[in-house]
C-alpha positions, 0 to 999 in steps of 0.5 A: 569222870574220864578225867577221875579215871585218868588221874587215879592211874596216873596216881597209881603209876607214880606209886608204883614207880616212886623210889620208895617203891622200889625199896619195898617186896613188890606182889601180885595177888588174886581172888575170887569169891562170892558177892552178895549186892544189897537191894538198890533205892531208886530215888527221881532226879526230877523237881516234880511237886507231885509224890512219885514212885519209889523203887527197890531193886533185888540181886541175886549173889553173883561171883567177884574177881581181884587182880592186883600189884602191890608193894609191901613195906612191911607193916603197911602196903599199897596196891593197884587192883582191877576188880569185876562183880556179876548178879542177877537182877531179880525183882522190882518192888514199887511204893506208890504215893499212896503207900501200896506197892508191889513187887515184880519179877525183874530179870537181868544182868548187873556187872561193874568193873572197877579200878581202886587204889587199896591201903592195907596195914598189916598186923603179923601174929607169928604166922599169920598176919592178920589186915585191915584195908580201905581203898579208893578208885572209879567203877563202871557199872552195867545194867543189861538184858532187863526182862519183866515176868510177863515176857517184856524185854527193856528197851535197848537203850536202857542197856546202860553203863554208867562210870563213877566213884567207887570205894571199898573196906575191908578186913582179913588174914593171910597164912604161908603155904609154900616159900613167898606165897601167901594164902588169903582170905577176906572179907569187903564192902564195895560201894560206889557214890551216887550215880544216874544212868545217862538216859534215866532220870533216877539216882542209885547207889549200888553196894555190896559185901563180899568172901574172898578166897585167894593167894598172894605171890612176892615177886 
């Protein structure tokens, strides 16, 4: 995954540096909004023959952070962004072989740090240009400070970071509020691959969908 990492900035360097880039309005963009991340299905990683659990994890909403440097060719645009997502980790619905399951109150804290190299084509109304975006890239998922209702605190080594594939769709509008800048609103879907944390024997994915308020800035 390192070497995943490594590639994509230096696809991301060779793109913004290219010599088509520099024909095109290079900008700088930043948003914040609030995340909403689905539940997370757990499944084991293990070739048991016997059924085993299954597990669904809940969040709470959380707030989203974008950064990006883009280029701006016109109808189309490609860009380089940094993103961060939070939220609270809030139960542990377990299904038993047998079919029973129950839910516990599980608290904790669920970041991920991403790096994607987004594509947006933009469709201009007069005024108002309106995009749709899809993007590429890694993301480093955490998982800390896990705590169950009755007082038990997980286990230190289940403080987690896990780095993986991520990808990421799009859509929204922009509108000028002073000379080459541009408020933007938008809405995504975030969602990395199939990954397991490093000491668990569980695969997961985690997805989730966004608003975002923000405001771009031709250089």
């Amino acid at each position: 995954m390192k070497k995943a990492l490594t590639l994509l900035m230096v696809f991301m360097v060779a793109v913004m540096w290219s010599s088509t880039s520099f024909s095109a309005d290079k900008y700088v963009s930043g948003n914040i909004g609030i995340v909403w991340p689905n539940d997370a299905e757990i499944e084991s990683t293990t070739n048991n023959l016997a059924p085993a659990n299954s597990y669904d994890v809940s969040f709470d909403s959380g707030i989203t952070l974008l950064g990006a440097l883009g280029c701006d060719y016109g109808d189309y645009r490609m860009e380089g962004e940094l993103g961060y997502q939070s939220g609270d980790i809030a139960s542990l619905l377990t299904t038993y072989p047998q079919g029973e399951s129950d839910t516990t109150e599980l608290t904790g804290d669920l970041e991920i740090l991403s790096l994607l190299m987004n594509g947006y084509y933009d469709i201009d109304l007069g005024g108002v240009d309106l995009y749709a975006t899809a993007g590429v890239g890694v993301a480093q998922v955490s998982a800390s400070d896990l705590t169950y209702n009755d007082g038990r605190v997980g286990a230190p080594e289940y403080t987690e970071h896990e780095t993986t594939l991520a990808y990421q769709i799009g859509a929204g509008f922009a509108i000028p509020v002073a000379d080459d800048i541009m408020l933007d609103a938008r809405y995504r879907y975030f969602s990395t691959t199939e990954f397991s944390f490093a000491a668990s024997e569980y695969n997961t994915t985690i997805s989730s969908h966004s608003g975002l308020l923000g405001l771009r800035v031709n250089l």
